[in-house]
C-alpha positions in Angstrom: -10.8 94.1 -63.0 -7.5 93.0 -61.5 -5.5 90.7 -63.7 -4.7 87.5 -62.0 -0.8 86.4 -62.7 0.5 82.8 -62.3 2.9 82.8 -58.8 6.1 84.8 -60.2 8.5 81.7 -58.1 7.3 79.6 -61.1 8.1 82.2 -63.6 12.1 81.4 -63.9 14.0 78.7 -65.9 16.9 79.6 -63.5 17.9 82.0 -61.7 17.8 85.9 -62.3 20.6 88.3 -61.9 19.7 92.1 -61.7 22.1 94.6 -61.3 20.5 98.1 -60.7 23.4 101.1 -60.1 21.9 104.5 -58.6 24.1 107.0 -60.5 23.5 110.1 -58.4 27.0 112.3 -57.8 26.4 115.3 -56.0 22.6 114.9 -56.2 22.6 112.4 -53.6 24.5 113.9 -51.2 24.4 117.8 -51.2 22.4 118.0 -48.3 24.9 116.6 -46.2 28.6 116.8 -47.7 29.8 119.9 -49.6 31.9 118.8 -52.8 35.5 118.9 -51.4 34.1 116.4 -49.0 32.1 114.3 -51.8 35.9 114.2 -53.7 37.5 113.3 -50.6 35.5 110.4 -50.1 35.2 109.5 -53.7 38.3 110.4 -55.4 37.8 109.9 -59.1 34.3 109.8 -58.9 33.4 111.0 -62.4 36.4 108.9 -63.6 34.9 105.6 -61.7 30.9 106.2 -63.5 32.4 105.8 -67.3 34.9 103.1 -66.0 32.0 101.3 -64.6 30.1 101.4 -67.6 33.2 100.1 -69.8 33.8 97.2 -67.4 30.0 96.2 -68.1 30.1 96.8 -72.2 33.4 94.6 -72.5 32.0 91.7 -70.6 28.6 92.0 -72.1 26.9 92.5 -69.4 23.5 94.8 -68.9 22.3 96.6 -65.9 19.7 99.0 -64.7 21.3 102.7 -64.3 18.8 104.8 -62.3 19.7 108.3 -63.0 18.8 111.5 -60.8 17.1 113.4 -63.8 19.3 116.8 -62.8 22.5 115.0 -64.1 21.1 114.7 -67.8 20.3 118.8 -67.5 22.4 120.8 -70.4 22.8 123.6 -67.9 20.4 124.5 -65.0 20.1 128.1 -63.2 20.4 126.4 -60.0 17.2 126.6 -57.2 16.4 129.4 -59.5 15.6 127.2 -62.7 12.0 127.0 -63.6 12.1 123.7 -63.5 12.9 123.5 -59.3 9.8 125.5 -58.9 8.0 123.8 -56.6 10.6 122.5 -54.1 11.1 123.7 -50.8 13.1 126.7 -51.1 15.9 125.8 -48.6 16.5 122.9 -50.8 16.4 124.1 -54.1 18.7 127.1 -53.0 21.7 124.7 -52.6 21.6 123.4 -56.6 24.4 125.3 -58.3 24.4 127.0 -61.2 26.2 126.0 -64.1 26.8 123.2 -66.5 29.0 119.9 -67.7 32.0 122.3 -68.3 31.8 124.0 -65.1 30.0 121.6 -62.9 30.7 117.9 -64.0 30.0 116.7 -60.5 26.4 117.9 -61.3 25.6 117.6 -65.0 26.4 114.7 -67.0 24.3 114.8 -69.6 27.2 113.2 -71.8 27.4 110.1 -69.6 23.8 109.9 -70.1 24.2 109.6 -73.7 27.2 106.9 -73.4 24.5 104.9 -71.3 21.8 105.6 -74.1 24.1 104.6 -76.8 25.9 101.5 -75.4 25.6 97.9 -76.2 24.6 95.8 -74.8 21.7 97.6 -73.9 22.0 99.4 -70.1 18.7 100.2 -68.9 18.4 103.8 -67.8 15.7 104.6 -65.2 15.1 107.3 -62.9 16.4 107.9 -59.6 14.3 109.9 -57.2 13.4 112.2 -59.5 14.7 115.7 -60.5 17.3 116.6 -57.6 16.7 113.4 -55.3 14.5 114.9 -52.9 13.8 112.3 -50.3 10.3 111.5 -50.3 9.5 110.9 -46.9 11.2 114.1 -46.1 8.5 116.6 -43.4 8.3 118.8 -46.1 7.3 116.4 -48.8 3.6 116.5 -49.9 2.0 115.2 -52.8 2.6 118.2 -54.8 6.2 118.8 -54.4 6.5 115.4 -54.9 5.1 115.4 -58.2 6.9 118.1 -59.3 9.9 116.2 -58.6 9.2 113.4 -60.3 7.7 115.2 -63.3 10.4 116.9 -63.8 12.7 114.2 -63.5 10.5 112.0 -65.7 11.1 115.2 -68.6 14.9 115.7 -67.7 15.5 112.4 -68.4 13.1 112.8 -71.7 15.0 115.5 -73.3 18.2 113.3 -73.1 16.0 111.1 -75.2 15.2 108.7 -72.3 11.8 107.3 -71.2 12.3 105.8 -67.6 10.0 102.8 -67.1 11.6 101.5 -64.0 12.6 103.9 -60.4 14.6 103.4 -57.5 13.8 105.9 -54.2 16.4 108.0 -52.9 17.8 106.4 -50.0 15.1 103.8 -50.3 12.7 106.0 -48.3 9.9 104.8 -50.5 6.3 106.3 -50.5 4.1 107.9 -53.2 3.7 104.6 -55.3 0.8 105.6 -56.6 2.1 108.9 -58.5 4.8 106.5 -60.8 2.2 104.9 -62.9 1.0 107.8 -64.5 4.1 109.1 -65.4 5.1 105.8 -67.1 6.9 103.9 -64.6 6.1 100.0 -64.4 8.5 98.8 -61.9 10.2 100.2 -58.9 13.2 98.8 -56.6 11.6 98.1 -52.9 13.7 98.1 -49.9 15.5 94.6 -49.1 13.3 92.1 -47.3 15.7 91.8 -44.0 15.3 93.2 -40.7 18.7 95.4 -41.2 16.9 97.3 -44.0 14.0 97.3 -42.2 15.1 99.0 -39.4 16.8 101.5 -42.0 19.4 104.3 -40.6 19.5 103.6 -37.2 21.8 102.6 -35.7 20.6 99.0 -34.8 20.8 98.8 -38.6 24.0 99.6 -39.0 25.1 97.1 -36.6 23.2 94.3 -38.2 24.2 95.6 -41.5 28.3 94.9 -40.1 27.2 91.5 -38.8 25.6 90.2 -41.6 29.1 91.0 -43.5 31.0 89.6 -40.9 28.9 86.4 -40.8 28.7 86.7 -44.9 25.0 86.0 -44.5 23.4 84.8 -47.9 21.6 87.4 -49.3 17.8 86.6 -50.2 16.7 85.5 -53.6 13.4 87.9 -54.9 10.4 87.7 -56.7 8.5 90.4 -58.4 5.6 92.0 -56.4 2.5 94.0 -58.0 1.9 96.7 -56.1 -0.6 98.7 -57.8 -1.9 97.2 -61.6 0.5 97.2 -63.6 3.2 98.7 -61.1 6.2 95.5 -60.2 8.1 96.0 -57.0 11.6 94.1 -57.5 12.9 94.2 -54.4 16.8 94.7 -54.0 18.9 91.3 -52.1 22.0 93.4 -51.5 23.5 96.5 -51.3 27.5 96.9 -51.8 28.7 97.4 -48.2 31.0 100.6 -48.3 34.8 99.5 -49.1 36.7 102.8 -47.6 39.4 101.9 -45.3 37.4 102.5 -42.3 34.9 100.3 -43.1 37.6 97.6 -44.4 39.2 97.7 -41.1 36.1 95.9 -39.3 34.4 93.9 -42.0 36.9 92.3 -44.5 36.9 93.6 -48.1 36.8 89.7 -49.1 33.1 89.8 -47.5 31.9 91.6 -50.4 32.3 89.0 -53.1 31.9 86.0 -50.7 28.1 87.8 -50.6 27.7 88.2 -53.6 28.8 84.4 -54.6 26.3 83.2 -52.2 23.3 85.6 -53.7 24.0 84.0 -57.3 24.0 80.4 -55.9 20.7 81.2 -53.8 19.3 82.8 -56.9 20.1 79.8 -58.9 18.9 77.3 -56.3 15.7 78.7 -56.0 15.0 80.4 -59.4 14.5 83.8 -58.0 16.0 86.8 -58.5 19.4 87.9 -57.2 19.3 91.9 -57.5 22.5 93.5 -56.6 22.7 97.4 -55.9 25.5 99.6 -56.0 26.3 103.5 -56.2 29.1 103.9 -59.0 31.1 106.5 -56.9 31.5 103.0 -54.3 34.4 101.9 -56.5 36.2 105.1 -55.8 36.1 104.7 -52.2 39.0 102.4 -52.1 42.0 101.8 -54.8 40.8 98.4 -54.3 37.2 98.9 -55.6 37.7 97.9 -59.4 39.7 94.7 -58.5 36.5 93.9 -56.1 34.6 95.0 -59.4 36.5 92.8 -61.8 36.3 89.6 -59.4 32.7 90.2 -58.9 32.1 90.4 -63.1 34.5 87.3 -63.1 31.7 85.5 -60.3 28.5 86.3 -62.6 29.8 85.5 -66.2 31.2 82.2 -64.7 27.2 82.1 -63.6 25.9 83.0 -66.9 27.8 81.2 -69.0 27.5 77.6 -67.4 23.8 78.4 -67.7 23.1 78.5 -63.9 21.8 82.0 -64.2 20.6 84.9 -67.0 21.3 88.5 -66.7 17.9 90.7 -67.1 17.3 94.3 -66.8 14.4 95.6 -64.4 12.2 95.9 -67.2 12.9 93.1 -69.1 11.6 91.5 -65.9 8.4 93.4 -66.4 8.4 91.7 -69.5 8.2 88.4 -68.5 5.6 89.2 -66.0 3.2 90.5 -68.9 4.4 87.6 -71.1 2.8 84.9 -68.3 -0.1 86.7 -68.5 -0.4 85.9 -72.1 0.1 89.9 -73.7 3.2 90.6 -75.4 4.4 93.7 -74.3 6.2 96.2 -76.6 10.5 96.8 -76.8 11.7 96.1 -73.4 13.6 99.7 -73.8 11.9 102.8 -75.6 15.7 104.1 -76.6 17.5 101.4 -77.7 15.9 98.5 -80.1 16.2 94.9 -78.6 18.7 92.2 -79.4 18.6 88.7 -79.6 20.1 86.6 -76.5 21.4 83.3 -76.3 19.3 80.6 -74.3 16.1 81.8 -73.1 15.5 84.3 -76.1 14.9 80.8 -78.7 12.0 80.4 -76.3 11.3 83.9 -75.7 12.3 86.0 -79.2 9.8 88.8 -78.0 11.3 89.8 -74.8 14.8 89.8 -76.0 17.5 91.0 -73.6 21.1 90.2 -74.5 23.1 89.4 -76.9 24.7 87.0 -77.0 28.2 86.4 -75.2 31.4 83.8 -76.0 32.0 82.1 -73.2 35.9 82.7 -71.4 38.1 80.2 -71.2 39.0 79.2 -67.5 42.3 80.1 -65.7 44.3 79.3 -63.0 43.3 82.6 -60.4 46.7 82.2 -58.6 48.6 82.7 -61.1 47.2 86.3 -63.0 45.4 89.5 -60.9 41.6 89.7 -60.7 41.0 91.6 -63.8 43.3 89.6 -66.2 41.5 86.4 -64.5 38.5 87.7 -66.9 38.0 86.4 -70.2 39.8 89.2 -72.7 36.7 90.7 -74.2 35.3 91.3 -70.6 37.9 92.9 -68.6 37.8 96.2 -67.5 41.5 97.3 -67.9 
């Protein structure tokens, strides 16, 4: 029997702010850029992933990391490695061999631990699966698709990670039905306007630019059941691409402008503002940690006056079983919960954050984006 939930718009105090980051490196793009063309473009990359994460920790903020499972791999005998077996052999043959020491643009399973181990707590999911195999690829079936996402399911598992929330590669979403079993409760769905919908074409890509260049309000979400017990938590926005070629057309300015509109929207309507990024963005541009800092400046201004609250995918997932009158267990299996100020009096059994002082307020003309942060959040 289906279990009826009370409307999720009537769920929220105030408004939501999820920030889901799809930590990828090479796995996302070794089908189409060799790595001196993934440095090129992302200078630093490796550099900008733990730099991100430190930015977050020091102005005690949480987010939702989806990890391709192959980075938290100790070692891996490339498309050889048992655990490829399975994939289409023209993909699998392209996965190097080697390790952390001797290929960190692959295997991070020590950045995997700093996520584990941080606080506050950063929510690691998974990311496509094992090697981010796009779903909707012609030579995906249901088999190589669930070897994929076994596999990244037990990847993730051995770094002493249980992903309960999953983001698609690429957002080419299909297979729903294979992420329950494996654990997962909540998934990211594509954003709900007709750019995404028309994906990478390139009348997307065009609306896409125009929506920057008009700094069009991205759209406050609600959670979705898709299958019992499986949330879709559709993203509002994606980080527009900040390398100079982009930055020539559509102002770097547009970024932030977007994203102050999404929390106001968010907080308007009690929804959910859920903003995506890829960690290697930041690295695209020498400007991309300023953008970063200014952004972080944006949502704790938002938090702390109370006009918004920061949740994790799954901590959203645990609301949704709390209105249906179940408590669920920890909102993460690998890191216990803590205590957050506002909503967690009500709420003590969902806990999500702890709690943060509030930064005083400063004149922004007069000091650069990051020192415009309270001290305990900045990044540098």
């Amino acid at each position: 029997m289906r279990i009826k939930y009370p409307d999720p718009r009537t769920l929220f105090d105030r408004g939501v702010v999820i920030l889901s980051l799809d930590t990828e490196q090479m796995w996302g793009y070794f089908d189409h850029l060799s790595e001196p063309q993934f440095q090129n473009l992302y200078p630093s990359a490796v550099v900008a992933h733990e730099r991100l994460l430190e930015c977050l920790v020091k102005a005690g903020v949480s987010a939702t990391w989806f990890v391709v499972g192959g980075m938290a791999l100790d070692a891996s005998d490339g498309g050889s490695d048992h655990r490829m077996a399975g994939l289409p052999l023209e993909w699998a043959s392209n996965i190097p061999v080697g390790s952390e020491n001797t290929m960190p643009l692959w295997y991070r399973r020590s950045f995997v631990n700093h996520l584990r181990e941080a606080r506050p707590l950063q929510e690691i999911g998974l990311h496509a699966g094992l090697t981010h195999f796009i779903w909707t690829d012609r030579r995906a079936t249901a088999n190589v698709v669930q070897r994929e996402l076994a596999e990244g399911v037990s990847a993730l598992g051995q770094a002493g990670v249980r992903p309960l929330s999953f983001s698609f590669g690429r957002e080419q979403e299909a297979f729903h039905m294979l992420l329950p079993a494996h654990g997962i409760r909540s998934y990211r769905g594509r954003t709900p306007v007709l750019a995404c919908k028309l994906g990478r074409t390139l009348p997307g890509a065009l609306l896409r630019a125009l929506d920057e260049i008009a700094v069009a309000t991205p759209p406050p979400v609600w959670p979705h059941e898709a299958f019992p017990g499986l949330w879709n938590i559709p993203s509002s926005l994606f980080l527009y691409p900040i390398g100079p070629s982009r930055t020539r057309v559509v102002r770097l300015r547009s970024r932030l402008e977007r994203f102050s509109r999404g929390l106001e929207a968010a907080a308007r309507y009690r929804g959910i503002f859920h903003f995506c990024l890829h960690p290697e963005n930041l690295a695209e541009s020498q400007h991309g940690f300023s953008l970063f800092d200014d952004i972080l400046e944006r949502l704790i201004r938002s938090r702390d006056s109370g006009e918004i609250e920061i949740l994790t995918m799954n901590q959203v997932v645990a609301r949704m079983d709390r209105a249906r009158g179940r408590i669920s267990g920890p909102s993460l299996c690998h890191v216990p919960a803590h205590a957050s100020s506002g909503l967690a009096k009500k709420h003590a059994a969902e806990t999500v954050l702890e709690k943060h002082s509030k930064g005083k307020s400063h004149d922004p003309k007069k000091q650069s984006a990051c020192s415009r942060l309270p001290k305990a959040h900045r990044c540098r």
